[in-house]
N, C-alpha and C positions, 0 to 999 in steps of 0.2 A: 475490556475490549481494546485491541490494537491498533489502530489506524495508520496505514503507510500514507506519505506523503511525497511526493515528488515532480519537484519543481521540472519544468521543460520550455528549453527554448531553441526551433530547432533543431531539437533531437530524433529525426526521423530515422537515421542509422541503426539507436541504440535500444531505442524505449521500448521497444517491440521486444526485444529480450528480457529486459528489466525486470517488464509489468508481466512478460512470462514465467518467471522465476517468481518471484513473489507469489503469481497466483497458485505454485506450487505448496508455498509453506503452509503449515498447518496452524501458526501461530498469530495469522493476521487475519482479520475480521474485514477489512475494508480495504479496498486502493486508490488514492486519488491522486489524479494527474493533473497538475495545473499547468495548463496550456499558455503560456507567457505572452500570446502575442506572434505567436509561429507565423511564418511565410511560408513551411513545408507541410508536410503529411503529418506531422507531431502527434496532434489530436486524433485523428481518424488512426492510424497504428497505433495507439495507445488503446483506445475504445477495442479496436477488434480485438487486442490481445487478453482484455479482461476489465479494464481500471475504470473507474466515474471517472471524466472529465470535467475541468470546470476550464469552458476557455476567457479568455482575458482580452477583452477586445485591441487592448494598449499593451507594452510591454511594460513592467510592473518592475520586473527587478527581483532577485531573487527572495530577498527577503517581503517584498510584496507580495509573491505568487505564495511565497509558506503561509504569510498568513491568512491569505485569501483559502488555503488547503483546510487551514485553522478551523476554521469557521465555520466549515462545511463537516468536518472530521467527528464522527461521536465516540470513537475511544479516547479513554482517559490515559492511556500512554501512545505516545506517539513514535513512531520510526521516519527519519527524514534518509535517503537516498537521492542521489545523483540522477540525473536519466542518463550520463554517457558512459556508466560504470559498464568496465570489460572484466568478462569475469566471475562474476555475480553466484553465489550461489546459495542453496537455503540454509549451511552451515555457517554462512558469513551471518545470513540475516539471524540465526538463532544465536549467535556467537554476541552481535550487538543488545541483544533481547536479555539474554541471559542476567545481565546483572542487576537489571531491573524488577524481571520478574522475580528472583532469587532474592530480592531485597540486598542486594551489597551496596547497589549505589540507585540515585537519581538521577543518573543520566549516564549514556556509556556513548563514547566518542570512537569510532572505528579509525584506526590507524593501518596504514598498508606498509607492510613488511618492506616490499621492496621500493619504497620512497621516501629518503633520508629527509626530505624538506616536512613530512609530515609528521617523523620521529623528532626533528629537531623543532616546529611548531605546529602540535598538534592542533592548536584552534583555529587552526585552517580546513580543517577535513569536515565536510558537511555531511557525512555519514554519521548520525545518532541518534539515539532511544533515547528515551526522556518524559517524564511525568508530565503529562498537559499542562498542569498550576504551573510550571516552570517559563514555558513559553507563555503562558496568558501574563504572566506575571513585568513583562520585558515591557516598559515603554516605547513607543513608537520603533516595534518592532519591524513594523512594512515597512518603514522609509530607512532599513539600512542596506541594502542591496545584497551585494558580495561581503559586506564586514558582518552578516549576520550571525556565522559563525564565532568571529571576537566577540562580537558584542553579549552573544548567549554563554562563550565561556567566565569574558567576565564578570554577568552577571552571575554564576553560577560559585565562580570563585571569592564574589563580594558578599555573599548568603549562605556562606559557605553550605554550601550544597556538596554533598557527595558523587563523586565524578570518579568513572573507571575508563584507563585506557582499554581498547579490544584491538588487540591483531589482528588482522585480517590477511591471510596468505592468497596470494596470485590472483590477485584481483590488482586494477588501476581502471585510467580513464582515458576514452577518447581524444590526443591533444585539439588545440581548437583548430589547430592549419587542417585536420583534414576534416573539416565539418562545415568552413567557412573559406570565403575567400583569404588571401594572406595579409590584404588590408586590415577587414573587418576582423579577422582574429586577432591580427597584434593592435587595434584601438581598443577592443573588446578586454582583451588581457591588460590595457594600460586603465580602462576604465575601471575592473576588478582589484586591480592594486593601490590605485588611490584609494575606493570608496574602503579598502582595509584600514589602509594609512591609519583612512581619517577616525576610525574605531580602535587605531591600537594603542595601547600607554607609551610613554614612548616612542613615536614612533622612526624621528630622527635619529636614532642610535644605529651607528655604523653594522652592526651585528645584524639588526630590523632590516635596513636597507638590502645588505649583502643576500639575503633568505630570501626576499621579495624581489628579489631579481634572477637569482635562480629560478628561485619558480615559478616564473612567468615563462621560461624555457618550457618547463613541464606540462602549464596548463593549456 
């Protein structure tokens, strides 16, 4: 069984497509929508377009609302998506699926073709498939926010777990200036780059730094 997961905060623009697209695949059993704490319609377009909801009275943080998804989730592989993915379609989601179900790897990490910050550090991209035990496996997985992604690659890369990159063509995401005011997106973006920071090896190295300010442009 496959369980989608997808975290949301705010996304009233996007997630209405998202969870429409997904309800199209034939490869996914489940959808749930973890509602972060929304101030917008997030929840209620989520619900009409097809997905369980689970709302979150507090905002949790992303890696709070996954595992809140976790928990509730009853496939033994998991797909985690974005909610402000543009783009989206059932060849992206079978293209992440694929390596898993084909047994090549335990986990596949979606990488977008046309976003060199994700080719140059893919454990940023919160686009992946992945064996359940893998994420049950992660300590205090809910209290890493934004670095949930580092922290799942390194665990992934310290257990040596099998891990495949996926292309993903003509898809990207939402920036956050037009979801948000221009305050609360650039403290929002400053807040997601620390909570990396503070998950990445190294994270003072001029190269670390240089990537993570770029792509705070991006996100």
């Amino acid at each position: 069984m496959i369980s989608l997961i997808i975290p949301a905060y705010n996304e009233e623009k996007t997630i209405g497509e998202v969870v429409r697209v997904a309800c199209k695949s034939n490869l996914i059993d489940e959808i749930i929508v973890v509602n972060d704490g929304s101030a917008d319609n997030t929840s209620i377009i989520a619900r009409e377009s097809g997905a369980k909801v689970i709302d979150l009275s507090k905002n949790k943080g992303k890696g709070g609302a996954l595992s809140e998804g976790i928990k509730k989730a009853q496939g033994d592989i998991l797909l985690f998506l974005d909610a402000d993915l543009i783009g989206l379609t059932n060849q992206h989601i079978k293209n992440l699926l694929t390596p898993i179900l084909t047994k090549q790897a335990e986990m596949g990490i979606g990488i977008f073709t046309n976003d060199p910050i994700h080719k140059l550090m893919p454990q940023l991209s919160g686009q992946r498939a992945l064996k359940r035990k893998i994420a049950k496996d992660i300590p205090n997985f809910e209290k890493s926010g934004f670095g949930f992604e580092t922290i799942l690659s390194k665990h992934c890369q310290k257990r040596k777990i099998r891990t495949k990159m996926v292309w993903l063509k003509n898809i990207t995401h939402l920036p956050k200036e037009e979801k948000q005011k221009p305050s609360s997106a650039w403290r929002n973006k400053f807040k997601a780059v620390r909570q990396i920071i503070r998950k990445t090896s190294n994270p003072f190295s001029l190269v670390a730094k240089f990537i993570l300010v770029i792509w705070m442009k991006e996100i």
